[in-house]
C-alpha positions as CSV (number, residue, x, y, z in Angstrom):
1,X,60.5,116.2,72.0
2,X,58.0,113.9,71.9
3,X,58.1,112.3,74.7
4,X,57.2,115.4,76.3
5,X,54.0,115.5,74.5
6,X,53.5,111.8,75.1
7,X,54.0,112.8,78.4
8,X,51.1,115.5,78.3
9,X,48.7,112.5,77.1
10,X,49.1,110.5,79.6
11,X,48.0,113.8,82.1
12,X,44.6,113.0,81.3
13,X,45.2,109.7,83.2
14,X,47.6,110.8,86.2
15,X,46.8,114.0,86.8
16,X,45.1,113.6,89.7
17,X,48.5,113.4,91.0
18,X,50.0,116.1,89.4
19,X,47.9,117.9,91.2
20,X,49.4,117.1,94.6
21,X,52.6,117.4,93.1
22,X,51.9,120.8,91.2
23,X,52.1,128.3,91.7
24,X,48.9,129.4,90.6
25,X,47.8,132.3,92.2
26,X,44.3,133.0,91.5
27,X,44.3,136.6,90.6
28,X,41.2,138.5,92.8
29,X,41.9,140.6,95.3
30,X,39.4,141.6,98.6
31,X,40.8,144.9,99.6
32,X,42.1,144.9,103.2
33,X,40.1,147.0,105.7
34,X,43.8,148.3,106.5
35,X,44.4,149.6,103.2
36,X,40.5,150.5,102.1
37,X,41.9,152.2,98.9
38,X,44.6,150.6,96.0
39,X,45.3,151.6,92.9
40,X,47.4,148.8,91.2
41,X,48.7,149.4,87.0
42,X,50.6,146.9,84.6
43,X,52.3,146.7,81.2
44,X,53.6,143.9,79.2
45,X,55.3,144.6,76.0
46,X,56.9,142.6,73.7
47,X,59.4,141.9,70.7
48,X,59.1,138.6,68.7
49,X,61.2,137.2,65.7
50,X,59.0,136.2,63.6
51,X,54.8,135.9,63.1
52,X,52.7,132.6,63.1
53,X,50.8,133.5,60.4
54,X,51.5,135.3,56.9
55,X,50.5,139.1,56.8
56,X,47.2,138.3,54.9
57,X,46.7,134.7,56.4
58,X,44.2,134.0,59.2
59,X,45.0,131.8,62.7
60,X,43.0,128.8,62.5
61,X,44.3,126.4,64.5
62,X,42.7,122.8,62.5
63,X,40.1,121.3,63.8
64,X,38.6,124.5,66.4
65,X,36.3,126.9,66.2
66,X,38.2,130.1,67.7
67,X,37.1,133.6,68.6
68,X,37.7,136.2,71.2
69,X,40.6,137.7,71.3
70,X,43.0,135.0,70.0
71,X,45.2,137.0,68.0
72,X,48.4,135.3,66.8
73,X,52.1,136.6,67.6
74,X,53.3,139.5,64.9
75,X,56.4,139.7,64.1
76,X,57.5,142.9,66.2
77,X,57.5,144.8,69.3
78,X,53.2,145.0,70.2
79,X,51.7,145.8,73.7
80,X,50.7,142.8,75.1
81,X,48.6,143.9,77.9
82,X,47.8,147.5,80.1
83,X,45.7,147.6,82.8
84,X,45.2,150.0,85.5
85,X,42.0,149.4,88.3
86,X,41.5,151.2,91.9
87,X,39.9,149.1,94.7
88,X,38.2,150.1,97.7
89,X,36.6,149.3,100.9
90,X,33.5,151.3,101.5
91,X,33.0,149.4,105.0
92,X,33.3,146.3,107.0
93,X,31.1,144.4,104.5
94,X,31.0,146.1,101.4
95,X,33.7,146.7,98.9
96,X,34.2,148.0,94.7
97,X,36.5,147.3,92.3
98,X,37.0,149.3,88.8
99,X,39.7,148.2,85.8
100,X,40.6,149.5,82.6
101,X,42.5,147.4,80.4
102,X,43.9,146.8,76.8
103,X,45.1,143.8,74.8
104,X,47.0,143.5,71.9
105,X,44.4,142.9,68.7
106,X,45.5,141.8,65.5
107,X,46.7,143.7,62.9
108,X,44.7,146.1,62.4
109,X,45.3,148.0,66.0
110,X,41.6,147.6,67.0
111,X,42.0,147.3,70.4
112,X,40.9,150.2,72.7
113,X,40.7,150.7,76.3
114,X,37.9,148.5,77.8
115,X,36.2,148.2,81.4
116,X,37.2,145.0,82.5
117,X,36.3,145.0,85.9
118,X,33.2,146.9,87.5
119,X,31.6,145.7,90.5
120,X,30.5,145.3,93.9
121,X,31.5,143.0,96.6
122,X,29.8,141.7,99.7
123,X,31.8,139.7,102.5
124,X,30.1,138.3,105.8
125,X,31.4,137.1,108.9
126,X,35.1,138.4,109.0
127,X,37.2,141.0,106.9
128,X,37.5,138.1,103.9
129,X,34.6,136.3,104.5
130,X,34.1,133.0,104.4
131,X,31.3,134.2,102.5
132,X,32.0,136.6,99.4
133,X,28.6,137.9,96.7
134,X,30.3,139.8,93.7
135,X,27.9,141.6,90.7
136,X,28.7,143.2,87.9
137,X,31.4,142.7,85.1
138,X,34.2,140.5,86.3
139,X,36.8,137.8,85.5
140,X,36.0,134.4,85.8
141,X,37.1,132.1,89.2
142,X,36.4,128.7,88.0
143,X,40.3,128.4,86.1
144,X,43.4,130.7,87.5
145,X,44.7,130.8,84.1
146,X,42.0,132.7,82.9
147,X,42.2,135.8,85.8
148,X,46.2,135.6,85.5
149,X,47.4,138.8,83.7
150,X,49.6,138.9,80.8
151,X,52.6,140.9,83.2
152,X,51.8,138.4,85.8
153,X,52.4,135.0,83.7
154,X,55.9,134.0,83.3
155,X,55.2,133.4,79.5
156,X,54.4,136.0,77.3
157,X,52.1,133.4,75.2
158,X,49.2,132.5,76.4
159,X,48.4,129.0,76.7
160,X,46.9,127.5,73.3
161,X,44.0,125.9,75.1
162,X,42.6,129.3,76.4
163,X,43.1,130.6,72.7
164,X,40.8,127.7,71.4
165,X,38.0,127.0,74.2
166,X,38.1,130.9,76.0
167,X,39.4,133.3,73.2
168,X,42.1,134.1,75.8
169,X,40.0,137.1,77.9
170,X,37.7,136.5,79.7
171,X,35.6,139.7,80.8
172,X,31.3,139.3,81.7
173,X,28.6,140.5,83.1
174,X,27.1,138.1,86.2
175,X,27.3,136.9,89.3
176,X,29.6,134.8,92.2
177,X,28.8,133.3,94.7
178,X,31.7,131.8,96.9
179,X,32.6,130.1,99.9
180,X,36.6,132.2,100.3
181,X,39.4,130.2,101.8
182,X,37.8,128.2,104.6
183,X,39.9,125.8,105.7
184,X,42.1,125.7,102.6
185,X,39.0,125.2,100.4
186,X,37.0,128.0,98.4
187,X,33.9,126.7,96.4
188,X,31.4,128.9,94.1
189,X,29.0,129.5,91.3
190,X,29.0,132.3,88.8
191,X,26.0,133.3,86.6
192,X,27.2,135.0,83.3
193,X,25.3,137.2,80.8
194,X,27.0,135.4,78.0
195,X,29.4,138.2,76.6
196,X,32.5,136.4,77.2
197,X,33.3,133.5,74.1
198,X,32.4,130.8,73.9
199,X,28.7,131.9,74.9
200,X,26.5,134.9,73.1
201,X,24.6,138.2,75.1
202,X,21.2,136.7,73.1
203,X,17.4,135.4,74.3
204,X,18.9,131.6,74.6
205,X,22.5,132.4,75.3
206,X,24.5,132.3,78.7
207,X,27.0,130.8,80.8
208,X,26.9,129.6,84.4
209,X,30.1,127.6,86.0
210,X,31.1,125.8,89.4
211,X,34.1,125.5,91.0
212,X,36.2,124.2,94.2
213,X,40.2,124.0,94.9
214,X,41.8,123.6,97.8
215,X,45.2,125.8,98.9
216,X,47.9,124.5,101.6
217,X,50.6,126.9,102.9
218,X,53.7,125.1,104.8
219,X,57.0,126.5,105.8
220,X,58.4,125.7,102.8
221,X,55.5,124.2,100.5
222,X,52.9,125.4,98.8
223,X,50.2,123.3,97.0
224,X,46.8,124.0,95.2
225,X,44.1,121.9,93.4
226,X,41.0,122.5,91.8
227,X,38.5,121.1,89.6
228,X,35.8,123.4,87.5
229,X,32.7,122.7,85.5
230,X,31.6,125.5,82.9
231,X,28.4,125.5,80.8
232,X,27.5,128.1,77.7
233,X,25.1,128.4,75.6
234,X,25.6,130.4,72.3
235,X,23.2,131.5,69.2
236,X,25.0,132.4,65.5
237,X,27.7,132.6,67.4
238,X,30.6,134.2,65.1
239,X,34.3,134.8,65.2
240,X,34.4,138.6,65.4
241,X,38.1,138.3,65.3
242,X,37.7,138.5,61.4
243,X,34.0,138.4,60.6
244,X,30.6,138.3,62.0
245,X,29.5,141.9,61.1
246,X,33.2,143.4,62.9
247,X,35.0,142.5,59.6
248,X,38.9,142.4,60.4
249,X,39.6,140.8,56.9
250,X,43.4,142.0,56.1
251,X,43.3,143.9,52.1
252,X,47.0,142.6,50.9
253,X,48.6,145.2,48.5
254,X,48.8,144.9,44.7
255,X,50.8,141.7,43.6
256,X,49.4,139.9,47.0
257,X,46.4,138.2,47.8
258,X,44.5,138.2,50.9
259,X,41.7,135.1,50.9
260,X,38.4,136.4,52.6
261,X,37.2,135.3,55.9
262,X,34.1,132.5,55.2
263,X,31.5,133.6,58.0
264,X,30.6,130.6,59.2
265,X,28.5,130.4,62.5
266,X,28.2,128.1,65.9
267,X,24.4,127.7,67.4
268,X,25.0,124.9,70.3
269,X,25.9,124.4,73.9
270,X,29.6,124.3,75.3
271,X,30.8,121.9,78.5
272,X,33.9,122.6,79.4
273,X,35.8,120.9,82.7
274,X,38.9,121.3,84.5
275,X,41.4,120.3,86.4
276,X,44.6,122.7,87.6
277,X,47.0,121.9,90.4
278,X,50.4,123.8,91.2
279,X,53.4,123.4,94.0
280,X,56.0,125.6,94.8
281,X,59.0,124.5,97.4
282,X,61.6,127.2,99.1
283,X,64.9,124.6,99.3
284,X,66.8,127.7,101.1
285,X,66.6,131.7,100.8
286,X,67.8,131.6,97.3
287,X,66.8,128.6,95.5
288,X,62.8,127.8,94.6
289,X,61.2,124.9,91.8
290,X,57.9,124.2,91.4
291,X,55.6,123.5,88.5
292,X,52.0,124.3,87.4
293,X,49.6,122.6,85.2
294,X,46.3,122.5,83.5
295,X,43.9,120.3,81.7
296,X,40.4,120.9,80.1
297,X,38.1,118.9,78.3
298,X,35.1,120.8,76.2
299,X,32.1,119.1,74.4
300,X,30.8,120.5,71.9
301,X,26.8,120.1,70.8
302,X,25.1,122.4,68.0
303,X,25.0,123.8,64.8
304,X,27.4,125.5,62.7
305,X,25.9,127.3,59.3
306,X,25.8,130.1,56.9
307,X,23.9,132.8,55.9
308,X,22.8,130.9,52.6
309,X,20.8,128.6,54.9
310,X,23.1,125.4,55.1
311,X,24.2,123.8,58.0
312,X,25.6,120.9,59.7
313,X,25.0,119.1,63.1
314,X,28.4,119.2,65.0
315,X,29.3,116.6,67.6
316,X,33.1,117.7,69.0
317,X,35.6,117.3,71.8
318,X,38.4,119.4,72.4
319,X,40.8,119.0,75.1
320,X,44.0,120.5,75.5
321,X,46.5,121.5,78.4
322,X,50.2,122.6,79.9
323,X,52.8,121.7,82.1
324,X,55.1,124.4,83.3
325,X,57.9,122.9,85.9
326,X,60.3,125.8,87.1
327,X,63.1,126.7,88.9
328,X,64.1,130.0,90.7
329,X,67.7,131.4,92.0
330,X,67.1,134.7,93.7
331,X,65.7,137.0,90.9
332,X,66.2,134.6,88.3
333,X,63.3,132.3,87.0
334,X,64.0,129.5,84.1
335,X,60.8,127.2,83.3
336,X,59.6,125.3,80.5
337,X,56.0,124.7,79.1
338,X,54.7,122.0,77.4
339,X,51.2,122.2,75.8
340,X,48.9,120.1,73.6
341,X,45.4,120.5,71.9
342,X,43.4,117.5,70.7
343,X,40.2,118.0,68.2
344,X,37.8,115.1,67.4
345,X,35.3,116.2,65.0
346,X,32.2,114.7,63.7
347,X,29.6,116.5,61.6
348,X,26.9,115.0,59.6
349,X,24.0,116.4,57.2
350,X,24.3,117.4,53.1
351,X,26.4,120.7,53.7
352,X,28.8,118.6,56.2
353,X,32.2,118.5,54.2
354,X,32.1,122.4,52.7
355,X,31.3,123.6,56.3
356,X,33.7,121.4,57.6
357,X,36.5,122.9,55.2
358,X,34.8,126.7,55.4
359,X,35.0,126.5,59.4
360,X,38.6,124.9,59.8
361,X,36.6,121.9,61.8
362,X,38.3,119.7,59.1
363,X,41.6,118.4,60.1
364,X,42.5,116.1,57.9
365,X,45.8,115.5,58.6
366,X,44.9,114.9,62.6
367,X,47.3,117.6,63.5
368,X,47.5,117.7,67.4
369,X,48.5,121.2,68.0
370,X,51.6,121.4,70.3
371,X,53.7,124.1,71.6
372,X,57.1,124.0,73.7
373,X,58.6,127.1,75.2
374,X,62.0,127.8,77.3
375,X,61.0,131.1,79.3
376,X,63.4,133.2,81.5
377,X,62.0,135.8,83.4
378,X,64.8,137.9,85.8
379,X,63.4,140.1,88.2
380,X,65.6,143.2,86.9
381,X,63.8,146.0,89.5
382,X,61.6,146.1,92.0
383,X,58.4,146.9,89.7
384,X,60.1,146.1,86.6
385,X,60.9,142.3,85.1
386,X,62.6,141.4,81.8
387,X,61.9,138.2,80.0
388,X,62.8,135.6,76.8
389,X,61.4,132.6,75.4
390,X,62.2,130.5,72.6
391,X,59.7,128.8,71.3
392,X,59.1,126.0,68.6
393,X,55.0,126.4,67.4
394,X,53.4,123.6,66.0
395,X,49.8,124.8,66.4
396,X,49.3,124.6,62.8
397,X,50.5,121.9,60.6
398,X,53.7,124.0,59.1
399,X,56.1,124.7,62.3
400,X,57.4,128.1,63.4
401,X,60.1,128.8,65.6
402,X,60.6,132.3,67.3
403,X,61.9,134.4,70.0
404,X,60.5,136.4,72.5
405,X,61.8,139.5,74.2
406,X,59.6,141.4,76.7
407,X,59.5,144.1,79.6
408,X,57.5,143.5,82.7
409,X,56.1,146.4,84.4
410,X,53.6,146.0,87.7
411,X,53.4,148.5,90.5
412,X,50.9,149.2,93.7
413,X,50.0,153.1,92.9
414,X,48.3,153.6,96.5
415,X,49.2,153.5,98.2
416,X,52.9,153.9,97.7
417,X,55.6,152.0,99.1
418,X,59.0,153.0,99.0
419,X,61.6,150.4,97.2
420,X,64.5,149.2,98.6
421,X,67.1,150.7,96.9
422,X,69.7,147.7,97.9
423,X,68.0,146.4,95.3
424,X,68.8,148.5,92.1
425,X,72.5,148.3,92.5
């Protein structure tokens, strides 16, 4: 398979014109002045074959410094993703949108319901806009990966790259500014608090990102593309997936050992740009292909140190991406993803080579993380999907391979709409 990682490379260099050739939905919704009220809900659950890590091992991909909530895949059945949020229209301008939601999270079965969404929308000048404020807590615009849902995706991974440079959610406080849909093109700016990763809620922390695509609807064809810029700033920043004060450190039983988690911690800024295009093509009523892809690039600048007062000055760039062709027969979806992460890694000062080890910056090896997967995803009800995926892991140095089995639920609450019952028999 490696020319299809080969391939991947070389999307640094062409993809500008992947992204004419390559659906991404973004996932935000305006509600309609026709339907003022919705109440939308969604589960993904899933079974897997085997874990990517031990019981009482951590997952460190080499190379990164990872956080949020990039948990690895248990062996197991585990709730992937809930989430349940009512929208509504309080007039021809204003509008508010509320979400709970709850991710899988490690295990030790931390994860709890959290308020994803919670905020307020202005529009001007028509029911959609052209002009759209939003305040409050929100998902981010800038990449549709990041504002895609777990029941939504056609995988039930998500893509390494998000893992590594977003900690998979991301969930802030801010505010967007947007020009929506004009002509094809939106373009924005959001202002973040800093509680999503990679930033820090501190004095000098923060995140503020720009964005543009464009969006073309034919008979038959469907293309987007868009480019991004995000900027954070973070201070001690830790990984609160297994220290930083919210220890999740695993206790192995007697006869086992379970190494502890070395809190190391990032002070520094974070670039990150992007690139994302997608195409869909109807050939006839019963037959669709298409493909999606993705590419980001982050810089990082800073510090990482200890509590015993060492540290190191860290010079890094991380980039990493998929590509997701697919093919569609009536309720039938087959696709395949192709994805690769690339770390370079310099960090100089006394303490350099033990923080280097401690942080799992080191990769001495020059493993390139890669992941292939064979999803099929059949549309089984009306609200209610079924899906599998083989996949062979390579994000650490010692391959896995496993399988994926999951159920797909996603419904429109209010208001209701009856199904066609044609379509359960």
């Amino acid at each position: 398979m490696a020319y299809v990682f080969a391939g991947l490379y070389a999307m640094k260099i062409r993809f500008i014109f992947l992204l004419l050739l390559s659906p991404s939905a973004l996932a935000h919704y305006i509600p309609s002045l026709t339907q003022a009220t919705t109440v939308d809900a969604s589960l993904a659950v899933s079974w897997s074959s085997a874990s990517q890590v031990g019981d009482y091992d951590f997952w460190q991909i080499p190379g990164t410094l990872m956080g949020g909530d990039a948990w690895p895949t248990r062996k197991g059945v585990d709730i992937n993703e809930m989430n349940i949020g009512l929208s509504h229209r309080l007039d021809d301008n204003l509008f508010a949108v509320i979400k709970l939601g709850s991710h899988s999270a490690g295990t030790d079965s931390h994860g709890a319901v959290d308020l994803e969404h919670a905020y307020v929308g202005w529009v001007c000048c028509d029911e959609f806009g052209p002009w759209v404020v939003e305040a409050g807590k929100m998902s981010a615009l800038f990449s549709p990966a990041l504002g895609v849902h777990g029941a939504e995706r056609l995988s039930s991974d998500t893509p390494l790259v998000l893992d590594v440079l977003f900690g998979r959610h991301f969930h802030d406080q801010g505010i967007r500014f947007w020009l929506h849909e004009t002509g094809g093109f939106s373009v924005g700016a959001e202002l973040w608090k800093g509680q999503a990763f990679p930033a820090t809620d501190s004095e000098k922390g923060g995140a503020w990102d720009i964005f543009g695509r464009y969006q073309w609807q034919g008979q038959r064809l469907h293309l987007s593309a868009g480019a991004w810029l995000y900027s954070a700033t973070a201070e001690a920043r830790a990984d609160h997936r297994y220290g930083g004060g919210h220890q999740h450190n695993p206790v192995a039983p007697p006869g086992q050992a379970a190494a502890p988690f070395p809190d190391i911690r990032y002070s520094g800024d974070t670039n990150i740009g992007g690139l994302h295009g997608a195409f869909s093509y109807q050939l006839n009523q019963r037959w669709q292909l298409g493909m999606e892809a993705e590419w980001m690039q982050a810089k990082l600048d800073g510090i990482v140190h200890k509590n015993t007062g060492i540290q190191a000055q860290l010079d890094g760039t991380h980039s990493g991406g998929w590509l997701q062709p697919f093919i569609t027969r009536d309720k039938h979806t087959l696709a395949i993803r192709a994805e690769l992460l690339s770390m370079k890694n310099t960090l100089t000062g006394p303490a350099a080579p033990v923080l280097a080890a401690e942080s799992g910056l080191a990769n001495p090896l020059e493993h390139d993380p890669q992941r292939l997967s064979l999803i099929w995803r059949w549309q089984w009800r009306d609200h209610l999907a079924l899906r599998a995926q083989a996949v062979r892991d390579n994000s650490l140095v010692e391959r896995e391979h496993y399988l994926l089995l999951g159920v797909v639920w996603q419904q429109r609450l209010w208001p209701h709409v009856a199904a066609a019952r044609d379509h359960h028999h």
